[in-house]
C-alpha positions in Angstrom: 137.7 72.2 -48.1 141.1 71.6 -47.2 141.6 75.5 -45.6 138.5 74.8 -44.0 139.9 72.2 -42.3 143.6 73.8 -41.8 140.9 77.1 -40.0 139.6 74.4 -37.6 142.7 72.9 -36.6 144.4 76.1 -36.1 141.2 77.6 -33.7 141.5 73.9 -32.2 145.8 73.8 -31.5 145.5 77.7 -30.7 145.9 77.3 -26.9 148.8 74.9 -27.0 150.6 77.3 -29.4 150.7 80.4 -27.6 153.1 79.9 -25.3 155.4 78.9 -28.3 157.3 81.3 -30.8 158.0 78.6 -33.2 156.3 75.3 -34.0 155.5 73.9 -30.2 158.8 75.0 -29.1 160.1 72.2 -31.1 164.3 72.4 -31.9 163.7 68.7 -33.5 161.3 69.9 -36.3 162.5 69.0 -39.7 163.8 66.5 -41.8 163.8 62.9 -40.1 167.1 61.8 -39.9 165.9 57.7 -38.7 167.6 54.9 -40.6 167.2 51.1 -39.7 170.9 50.8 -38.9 170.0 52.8 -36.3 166.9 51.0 -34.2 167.5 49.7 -31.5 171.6 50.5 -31.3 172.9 50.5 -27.7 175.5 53.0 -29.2 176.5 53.4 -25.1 178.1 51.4 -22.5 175.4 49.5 -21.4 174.1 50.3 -17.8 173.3 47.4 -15.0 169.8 49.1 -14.8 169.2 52.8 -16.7 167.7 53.0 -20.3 167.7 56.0 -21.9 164.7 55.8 -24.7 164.4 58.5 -26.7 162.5 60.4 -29.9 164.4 62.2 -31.9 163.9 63.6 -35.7 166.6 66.5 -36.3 169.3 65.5 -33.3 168.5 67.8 -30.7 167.1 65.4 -28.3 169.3 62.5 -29.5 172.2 65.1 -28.5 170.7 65.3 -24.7 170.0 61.6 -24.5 173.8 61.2 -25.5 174.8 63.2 -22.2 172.2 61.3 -20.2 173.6 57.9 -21.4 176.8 58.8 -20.8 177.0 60.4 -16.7 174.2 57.7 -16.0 175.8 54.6 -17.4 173.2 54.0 -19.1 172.1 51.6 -22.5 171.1 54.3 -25.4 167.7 53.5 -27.4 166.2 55.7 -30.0 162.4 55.2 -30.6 161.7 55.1 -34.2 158.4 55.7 -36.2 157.6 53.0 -38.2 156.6 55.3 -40.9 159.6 57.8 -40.7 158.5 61.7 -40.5 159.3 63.7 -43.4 159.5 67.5 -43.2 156.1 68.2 -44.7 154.7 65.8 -42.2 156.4 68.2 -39.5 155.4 71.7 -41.4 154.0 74.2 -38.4 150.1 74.5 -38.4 149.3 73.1 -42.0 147.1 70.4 -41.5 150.0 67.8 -42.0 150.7 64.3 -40.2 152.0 66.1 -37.0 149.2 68.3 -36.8 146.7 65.6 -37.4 148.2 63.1 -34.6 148.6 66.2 -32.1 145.3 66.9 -32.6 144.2 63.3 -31.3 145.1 61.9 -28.0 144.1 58.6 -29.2 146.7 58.6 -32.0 149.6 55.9 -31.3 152.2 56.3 -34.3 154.0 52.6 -35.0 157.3 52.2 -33.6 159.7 49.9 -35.1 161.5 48.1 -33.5 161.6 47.2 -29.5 163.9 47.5 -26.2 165.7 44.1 -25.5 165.5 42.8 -22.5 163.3 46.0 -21.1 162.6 43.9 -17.5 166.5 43.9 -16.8 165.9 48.2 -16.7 164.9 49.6 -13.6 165.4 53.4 -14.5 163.9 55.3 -17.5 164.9 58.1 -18.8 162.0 59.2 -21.4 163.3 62.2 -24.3 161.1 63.6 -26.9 160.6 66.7 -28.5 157.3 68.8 -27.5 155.0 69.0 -30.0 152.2 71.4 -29.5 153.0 71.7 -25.9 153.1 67.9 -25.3 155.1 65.1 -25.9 154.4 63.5 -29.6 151.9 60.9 -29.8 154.7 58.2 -30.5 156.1 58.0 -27.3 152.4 57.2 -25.9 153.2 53.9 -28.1 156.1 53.2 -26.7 154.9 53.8 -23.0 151.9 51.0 -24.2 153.8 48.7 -25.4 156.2 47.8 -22.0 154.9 47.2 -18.2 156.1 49.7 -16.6 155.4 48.3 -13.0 157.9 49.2 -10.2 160.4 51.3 -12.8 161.4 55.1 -12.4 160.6 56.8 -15.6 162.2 60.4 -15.6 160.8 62.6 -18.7 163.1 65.2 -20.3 162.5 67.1 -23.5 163.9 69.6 -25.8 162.1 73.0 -26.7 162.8 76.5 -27.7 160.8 77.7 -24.9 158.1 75.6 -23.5 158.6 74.2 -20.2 158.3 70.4 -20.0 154.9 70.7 -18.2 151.9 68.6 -19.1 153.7 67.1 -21.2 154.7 65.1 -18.9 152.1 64.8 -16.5 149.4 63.4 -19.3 151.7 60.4 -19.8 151.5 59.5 -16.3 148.4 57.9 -16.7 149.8 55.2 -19.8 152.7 53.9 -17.2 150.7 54.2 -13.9 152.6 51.7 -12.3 155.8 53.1 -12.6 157.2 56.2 -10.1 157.4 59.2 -12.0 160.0 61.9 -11.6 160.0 65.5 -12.2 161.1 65.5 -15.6 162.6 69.1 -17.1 163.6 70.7 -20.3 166.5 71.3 -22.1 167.6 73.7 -24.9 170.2 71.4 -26.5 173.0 73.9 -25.6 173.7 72.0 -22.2 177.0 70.6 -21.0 177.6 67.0 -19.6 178.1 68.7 -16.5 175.0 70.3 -16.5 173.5 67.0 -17.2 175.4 65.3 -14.3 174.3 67.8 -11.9 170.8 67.5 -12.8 170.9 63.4 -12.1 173.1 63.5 -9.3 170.2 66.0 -7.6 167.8 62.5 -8.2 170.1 60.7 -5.9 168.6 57.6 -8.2 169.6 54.0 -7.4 172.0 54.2 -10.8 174.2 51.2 -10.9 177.1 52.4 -13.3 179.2 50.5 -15.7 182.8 50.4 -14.7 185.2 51.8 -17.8 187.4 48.7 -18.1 188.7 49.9 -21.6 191.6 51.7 -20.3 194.2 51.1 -17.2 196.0 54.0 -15.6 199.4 53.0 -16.8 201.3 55.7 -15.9 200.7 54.6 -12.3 202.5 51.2 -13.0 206.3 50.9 -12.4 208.6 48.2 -13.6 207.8 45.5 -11.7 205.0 46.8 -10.3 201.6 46.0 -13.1 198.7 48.9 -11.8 195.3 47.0 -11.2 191.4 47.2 -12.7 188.7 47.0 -11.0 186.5 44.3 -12.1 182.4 44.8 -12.0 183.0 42.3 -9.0 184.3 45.1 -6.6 187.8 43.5 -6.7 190.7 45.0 -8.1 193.5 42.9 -10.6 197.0 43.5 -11.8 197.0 44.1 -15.7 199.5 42.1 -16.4 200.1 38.7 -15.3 202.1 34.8 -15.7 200.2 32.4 -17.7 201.0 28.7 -16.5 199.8 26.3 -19.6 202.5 23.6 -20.8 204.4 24.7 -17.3 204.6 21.3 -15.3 205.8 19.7 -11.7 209.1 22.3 -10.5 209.2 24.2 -13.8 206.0 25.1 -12.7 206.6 25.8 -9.6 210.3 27.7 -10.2 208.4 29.6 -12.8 205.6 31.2 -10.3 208.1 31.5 -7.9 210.4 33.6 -10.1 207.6 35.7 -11.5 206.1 36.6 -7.6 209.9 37.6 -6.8 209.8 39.9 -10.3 207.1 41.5 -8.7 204.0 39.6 -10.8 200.7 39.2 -8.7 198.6 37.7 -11.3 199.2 33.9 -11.7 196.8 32.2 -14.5 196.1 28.6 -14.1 193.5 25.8 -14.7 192.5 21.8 -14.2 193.3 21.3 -17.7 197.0 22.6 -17.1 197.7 20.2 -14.7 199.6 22.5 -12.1 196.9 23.5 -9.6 199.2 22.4 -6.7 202.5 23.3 -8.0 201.0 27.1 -8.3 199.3 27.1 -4.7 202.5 25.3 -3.3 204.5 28.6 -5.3 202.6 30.9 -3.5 202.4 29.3 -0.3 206.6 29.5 -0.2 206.5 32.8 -1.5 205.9 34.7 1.5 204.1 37.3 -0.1 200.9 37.8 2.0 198.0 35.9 0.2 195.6 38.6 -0.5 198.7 40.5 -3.4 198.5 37.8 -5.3 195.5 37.3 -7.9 195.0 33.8 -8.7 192.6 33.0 -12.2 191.8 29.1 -12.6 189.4 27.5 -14.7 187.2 24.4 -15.0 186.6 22.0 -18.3 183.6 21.0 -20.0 182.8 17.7 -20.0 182.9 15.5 -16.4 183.6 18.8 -14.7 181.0 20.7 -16.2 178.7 17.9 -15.3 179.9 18.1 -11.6 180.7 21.1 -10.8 180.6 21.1 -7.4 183.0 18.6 -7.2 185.0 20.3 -9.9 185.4 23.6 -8.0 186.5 21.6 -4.5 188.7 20.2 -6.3 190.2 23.7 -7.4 190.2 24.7 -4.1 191.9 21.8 -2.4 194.8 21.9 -4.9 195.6 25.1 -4.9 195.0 25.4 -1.0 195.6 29.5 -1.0 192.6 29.6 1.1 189.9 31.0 -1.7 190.2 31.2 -5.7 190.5 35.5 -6.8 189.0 34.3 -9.7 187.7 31.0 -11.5 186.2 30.8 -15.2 184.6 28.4 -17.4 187.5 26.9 -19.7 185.5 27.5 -23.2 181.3 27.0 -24.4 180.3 23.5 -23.8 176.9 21.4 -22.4 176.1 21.8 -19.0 178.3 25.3 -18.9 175.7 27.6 -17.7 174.5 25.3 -14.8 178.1 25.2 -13.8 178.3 28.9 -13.8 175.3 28.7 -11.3 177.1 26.5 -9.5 180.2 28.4 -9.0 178.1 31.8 -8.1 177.0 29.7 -5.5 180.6 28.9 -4.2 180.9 33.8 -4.3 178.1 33.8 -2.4 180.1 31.8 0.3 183.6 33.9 -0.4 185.2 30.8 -1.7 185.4 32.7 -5.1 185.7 36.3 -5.8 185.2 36.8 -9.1 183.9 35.1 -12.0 184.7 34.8 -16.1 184.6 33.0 -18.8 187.3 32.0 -21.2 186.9 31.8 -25.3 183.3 33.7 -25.2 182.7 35.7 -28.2 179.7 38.1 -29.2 176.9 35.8 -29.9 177.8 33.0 -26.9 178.0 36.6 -24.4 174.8 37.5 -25.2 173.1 34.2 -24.9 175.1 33.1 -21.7 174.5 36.2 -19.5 170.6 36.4 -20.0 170.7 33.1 -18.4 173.2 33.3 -15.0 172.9 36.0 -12.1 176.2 37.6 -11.8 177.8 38.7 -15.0 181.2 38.1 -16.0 184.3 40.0 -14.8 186.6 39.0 -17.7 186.6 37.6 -20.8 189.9 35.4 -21.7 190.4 34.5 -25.4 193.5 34.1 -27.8 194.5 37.9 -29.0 197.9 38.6 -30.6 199.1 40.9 -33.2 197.4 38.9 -35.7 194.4 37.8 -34.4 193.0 41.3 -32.5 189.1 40.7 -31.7 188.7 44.7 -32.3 185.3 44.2 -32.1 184.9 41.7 -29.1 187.2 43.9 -27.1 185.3 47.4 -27.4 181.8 44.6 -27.3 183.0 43.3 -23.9 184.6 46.4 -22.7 180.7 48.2 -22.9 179.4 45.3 -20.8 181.8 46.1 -18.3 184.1 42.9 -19.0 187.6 42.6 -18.9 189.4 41.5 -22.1 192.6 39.3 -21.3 195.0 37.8 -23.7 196.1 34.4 -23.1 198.4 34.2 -26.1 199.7 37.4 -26.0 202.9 36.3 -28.3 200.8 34.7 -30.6 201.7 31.0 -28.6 203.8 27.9 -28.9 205.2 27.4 -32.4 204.1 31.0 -33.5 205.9 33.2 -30.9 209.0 33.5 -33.0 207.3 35.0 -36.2 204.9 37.0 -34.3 208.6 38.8 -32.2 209.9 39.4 -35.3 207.3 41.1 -37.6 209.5 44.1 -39.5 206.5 46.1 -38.0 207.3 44.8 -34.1 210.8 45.3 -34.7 211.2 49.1 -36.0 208.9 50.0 -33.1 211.4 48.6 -30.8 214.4 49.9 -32.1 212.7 53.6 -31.6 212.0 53.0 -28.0 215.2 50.9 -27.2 212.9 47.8 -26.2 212.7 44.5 -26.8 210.1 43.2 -29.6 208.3 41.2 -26.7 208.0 44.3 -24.3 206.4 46.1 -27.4 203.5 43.8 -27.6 202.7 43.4 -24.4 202.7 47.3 -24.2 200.4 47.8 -27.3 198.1 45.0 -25.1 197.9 47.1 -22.0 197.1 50.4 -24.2 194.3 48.8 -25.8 192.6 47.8 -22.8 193.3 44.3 -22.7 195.4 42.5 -19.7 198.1 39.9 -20.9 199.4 36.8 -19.3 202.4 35.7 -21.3 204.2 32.5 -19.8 207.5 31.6 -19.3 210.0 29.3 -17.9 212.6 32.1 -18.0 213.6 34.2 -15.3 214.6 36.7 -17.4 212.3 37.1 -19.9 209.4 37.1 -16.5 211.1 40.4 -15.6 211.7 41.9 -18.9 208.0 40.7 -19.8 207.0 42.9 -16.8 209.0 46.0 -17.8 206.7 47.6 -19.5 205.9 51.1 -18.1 208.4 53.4 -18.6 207.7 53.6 -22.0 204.7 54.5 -24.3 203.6 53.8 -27.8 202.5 56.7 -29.9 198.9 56.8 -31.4 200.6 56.5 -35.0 202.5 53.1 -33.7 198.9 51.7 -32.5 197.9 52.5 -36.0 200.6 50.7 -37.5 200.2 47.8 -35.1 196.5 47.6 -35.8 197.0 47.2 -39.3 198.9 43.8 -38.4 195.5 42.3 -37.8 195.0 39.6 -40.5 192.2 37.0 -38.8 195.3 34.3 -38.1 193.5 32.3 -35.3 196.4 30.0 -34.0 193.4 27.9 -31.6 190.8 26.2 -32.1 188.8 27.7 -29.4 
């Protein structure tokens, strides 16, 4: 009975196959390489508004949808059978699950899993193997299970030989809302140029993620930080002067000395007290207003609760004319309608750029599915000790800046941190001070440091940082340092 059937299937499947050498073309056939740990992973920097979904049981089409994710900017999400494929279900032409759900155009395979957030995509690319000339029946689930309304869904597959064909043009019908594109097929042996050429030819509306995990230090002198462009549009210096526990004409002396140094990034907020002594700094500096940065922040609590009022207040103080950059202090009630509030005050150019300050993985997440403009930066206690590896490359694949604001380790902790054995051998090879090492190990990690100081001379040697380098084996040795010592509370 059973090569009865297998005879019927194979007189049924005939037409689909001849145009293939080996089972539907298919370079994913075999063994399904799926795993939980794997649904669902944006294992890409996640794009503004491209998903790249795809089907993938051996690599081949994983491999392409790697290159896609990557030149488009895109967020990376493998569609995965709820009942993983084995390779008997995949065995050419022997009556096995493959067969079977090829065979039947009303088969929908489970998928397990689902896209977060898929209304925040506007662009689709769609990958799957071809199976018997068409796409396998799974991704006819996935196309189900979304509304597709107003999106750009742009179909690739893999094959040995089969062109991509009606395999694309029969899914049409599941996402008829959506615009399709051309889609076309690839081999697997493509380059990432190859791919890039192919989507730049789209000309699609592909909002890319800026790479803020590295800055071009080598362009950055002494006294003279290089800058990163925020997802703002607005460029700041990696290096900056943080002003907390600076007060009245320290305060003031301290900017001052820091903007004649050559610093153009002043930190400051409401709960530091100095607002006006760092606008009346840069006012006397003579430096034209639009080198210097300015980062200020507002406080939960009254401020949070009046936020308009909050942010004037800002403004007045520092009188510079507009604030470069203004964050929320740290997670409290009321903190995303004060976000709203101060997107309100960019709209108007009284603020450039927003951020937050002591945000971590699981507040991000929930924060930014609630505001309109994400964050430019992400401002949280890092040191030698305490290194957020994992927030760092988190925020750095949502297109956030990572800065330190205790970059020494902070007040009462500074001296240990300076002279870890560690710190200290690393200097003595370059001829540096222990300080300018960890602000250099900062920068090369991707994450912009604001030490402060009342010092004239340690502003300047703080800031002398770039004619000299780390090696990848002192990173190492500086990343082992990391212990989980939070210093802060926040």
């Amino acid at each position: 009975m059973k090569k009865i059937f297998c005879l019927l299937l194979a007189l049924f499947l005939l037409p689909c196959l001849a145009a293939c050498s080996t089972y539907g073309g298919n370079t994913d056939s075999g063994e399904s390489s799926q795993s939980e740990e794997s649904i669902g992973g944006n294992s890409a920097a996640e794009g503004d508004n491209v998903l790249v979904a795809y089907f993938s049981c051996t690599g081949t089409t994983e491999g392409i949808a790697e290159l896609i994710a990557e030149q488009a900017g895109g967020t990376l999400y493998e569609i995965i059978a709820e009942d993983p494929y084995t390779e008997e279900d995949l065995q050419y032409y022997t009556g096995g699950r493959a067969d079977l759900e090829q065979a039947d155009s009303s088969c929908r395979p489970a998928i397990y899993g689902s896209v977060e957030d898929m209304d925040g995509y506007g662009i689709v690319f769609l990958g799957y193997p071809i199976w018997h000339s068409q796409a396998p029946r799974i991704i006819s689930t996935f196309l189900e299970s979304y509304d597709f309304t107003g999106k750009t869904i742009i179909p690739f597959c893999t094959s040995h030989s089969s062109g991509i064909g009606s395999s694309a043009t029969n899914l049409h019908t599941l996402a008829s809302g959506a615009q399709w594109k051309d889609g076309r097929r690839f081999s697997g042996s493509e380059s990432a140029d190859d791919i890039k050429e192919w989507i730049e030819e789209m000309d699609l509306d592909i909002t890319k993620i800026n790479d803020v995990s590295t800055f071009d230090l080598e362009s950055g002198t002494n006294g003279n930080a290089p800058t990163v462009t925020l997802n703002s549009g607005y460029e700041m210096p990696v290096w900056g002067l943080g002003t907390y526990s600076l007060t009245g004409e320290t305060c003031k002396n301290s900017v001052l000395a820091a903007l004649n140094s050559g610093v153009r990034l002043i930190d400051t907020a409401y709960m530091y007290g100095n607002e006006a002594e760092v606008g009346e700094a840069i006012r006397e500096s003579g430096i034209p207003r639009e080198e210097i940065f300015v980062i200020t922040k507002i406080y939960p609590g009254t401020q949070y609760s009046n936020p308009e009022q909050a942010i004037q207040s800002a403004l007045d103080k520092l009188d510079i004319g507009y604030i470069d950059m203004m964050l929320l202090h740290h997670p409290g009630t009321n903190d995303v309608s004060a976000y709203l509030a101060m997107e309100k005050y960019v709209e108007s150019g009284q603020i450039r750029s927003l951020g937050l300050s002591n945000w971590y993985i699981e507040e991000i997440d929930d924060f930014i599915a609630q505001v309109n403009i994400m964050p430019a930066l992400v401002q949280n206690e890092i040191h030698i000790y305490y290194q957020e590896k994992e927030v760092v490359e988190y925020m750095h694949n949502l297109g956030i800046v990572v800065q330190a604001w205790y970059p020494f380790g902070g007040r009462g902790h500074t001296s240990e941190v300076l002279n870890n054995s560690t710190i200290l051998q690393i200097a003595e090879n370059h001829g540096v001070t222990a300080a300018q090492v960890i602000l250099r190990w900062h920068l090369q990690r991707g994450v912009v440091a604001i030490p402060g100081s009342s010092n004239p001379d340690h502003i300047s040697e703080n800031i002398s940082v770039f004619d000299f380098s780390l090696t990848d084996e002192e990173m190492a040795a500086i990343a082992e340092l990391d212990n989980g010592t939070k210093y802060d509370w926040y």
